[in-house]
C-alpha positions in Angstrom: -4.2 -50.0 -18.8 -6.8 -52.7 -18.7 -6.9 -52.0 -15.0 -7.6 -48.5 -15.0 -10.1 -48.6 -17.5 -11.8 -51.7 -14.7 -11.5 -48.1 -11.8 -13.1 -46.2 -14.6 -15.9 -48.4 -15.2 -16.5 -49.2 -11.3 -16.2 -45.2 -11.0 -18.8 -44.7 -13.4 -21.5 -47.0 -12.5 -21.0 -45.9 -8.7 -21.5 -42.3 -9.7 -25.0 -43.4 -11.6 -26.2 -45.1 -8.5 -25.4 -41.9 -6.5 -27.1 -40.0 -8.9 -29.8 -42.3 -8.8 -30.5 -41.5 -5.2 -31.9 -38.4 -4.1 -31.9 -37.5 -0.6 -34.3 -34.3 0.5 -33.2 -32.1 3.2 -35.1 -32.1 6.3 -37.7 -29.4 6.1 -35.8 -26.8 9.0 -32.5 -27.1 7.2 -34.2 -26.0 4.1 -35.6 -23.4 5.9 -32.7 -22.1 8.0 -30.6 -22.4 4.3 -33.3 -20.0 2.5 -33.3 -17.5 5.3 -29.7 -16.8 5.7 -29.8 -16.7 1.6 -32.2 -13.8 2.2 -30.1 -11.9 4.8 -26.7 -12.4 2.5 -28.9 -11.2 -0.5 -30.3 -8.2 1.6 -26.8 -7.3 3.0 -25.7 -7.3 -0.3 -28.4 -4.9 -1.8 -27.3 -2.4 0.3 -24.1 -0.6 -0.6 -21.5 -0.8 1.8 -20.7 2.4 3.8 -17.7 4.3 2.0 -14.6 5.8 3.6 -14.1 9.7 3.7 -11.7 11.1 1.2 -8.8 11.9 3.3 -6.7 14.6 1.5 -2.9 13.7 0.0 -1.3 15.2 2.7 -2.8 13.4 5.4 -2.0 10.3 3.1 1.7 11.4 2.7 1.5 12.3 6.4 0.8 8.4 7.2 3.4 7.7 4.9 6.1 9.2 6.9 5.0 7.8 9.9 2.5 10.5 11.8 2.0 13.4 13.4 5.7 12.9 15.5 7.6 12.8 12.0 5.7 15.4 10.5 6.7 17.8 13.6 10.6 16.7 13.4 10.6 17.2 9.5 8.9 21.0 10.0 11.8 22.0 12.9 14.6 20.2 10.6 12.8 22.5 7.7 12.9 25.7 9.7 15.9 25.2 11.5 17.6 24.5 7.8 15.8 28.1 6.6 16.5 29.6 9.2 20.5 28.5 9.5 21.2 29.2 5.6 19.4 32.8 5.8 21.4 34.3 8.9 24.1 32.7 8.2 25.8 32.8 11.7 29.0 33.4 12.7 30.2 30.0 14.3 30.0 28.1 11.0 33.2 30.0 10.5 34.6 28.2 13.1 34.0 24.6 11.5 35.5 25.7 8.5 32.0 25.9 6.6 32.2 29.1 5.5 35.3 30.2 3.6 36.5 33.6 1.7 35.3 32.2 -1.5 31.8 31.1 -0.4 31.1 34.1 2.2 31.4 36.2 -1.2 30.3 34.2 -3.4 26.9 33.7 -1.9 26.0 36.5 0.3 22.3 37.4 1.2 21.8 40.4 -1.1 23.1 38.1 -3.5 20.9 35.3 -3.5 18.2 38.4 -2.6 18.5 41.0 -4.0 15.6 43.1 -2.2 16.7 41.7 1.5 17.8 45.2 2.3 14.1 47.0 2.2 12.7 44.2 3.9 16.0 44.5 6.8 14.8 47.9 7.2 10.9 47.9 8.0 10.7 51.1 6.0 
């Protein structure tokens, strides 16, 4: 304890003697220091430039990993449309389309005015 309190006391009287001295910078160092001080203060008065508002869907476009994804997720989504309203024939064949579900969930079922629109009239 006694020694510390000796480290504290050397600590202390070191720290006045640096205090005690005062060193000047050289006259160009000052200069050079103010100078950039200006250009960091000027750079900073002037607002930085702002990003364009990009729209969600070009976000959630990033998000799924670009233009390539986007165009495989639209052809999955029209081929799905496309496979669920003709309902084709060889899906029979896989056993996907059974007595119960083929009447259970025909076209003019699920819509109703698909008949006008079938006939262009």
């Amino acid at each position: 304890m006694t020694e510390q309190n000796r480290d504290d006391m050397t600590l202390g009287a070191l720290f006045q003697a640096a205090q005690g001295q005062a060193e000047s910078l050289p006259d160009p160092l000052f200069a050079r220091i103010l100078a950039d001080a200006a250009e960091v203060r000027a750079a900073r008065a002037t607002p930085a430039p702002r990003a364009a508002h990009r729209s969600w869907l070009v976000d959630f476009g990033v998000l799924l990993g670009g233009w390539p994804s986007m165009a495989g997720l639209a052809t999955a989504a029209v081929a799905g449309l496309w496979i669920g309203v003709a309902q084709p024939l060889a899906l029979d064949g896989f056993g996907l389309v059974t007595g119960a579900t083929a009447a259970g969930f025909e076209l003019d079922t699920l819509m109703p005015g698909v008949d006008v629109l079938a006939s262009g009239d």
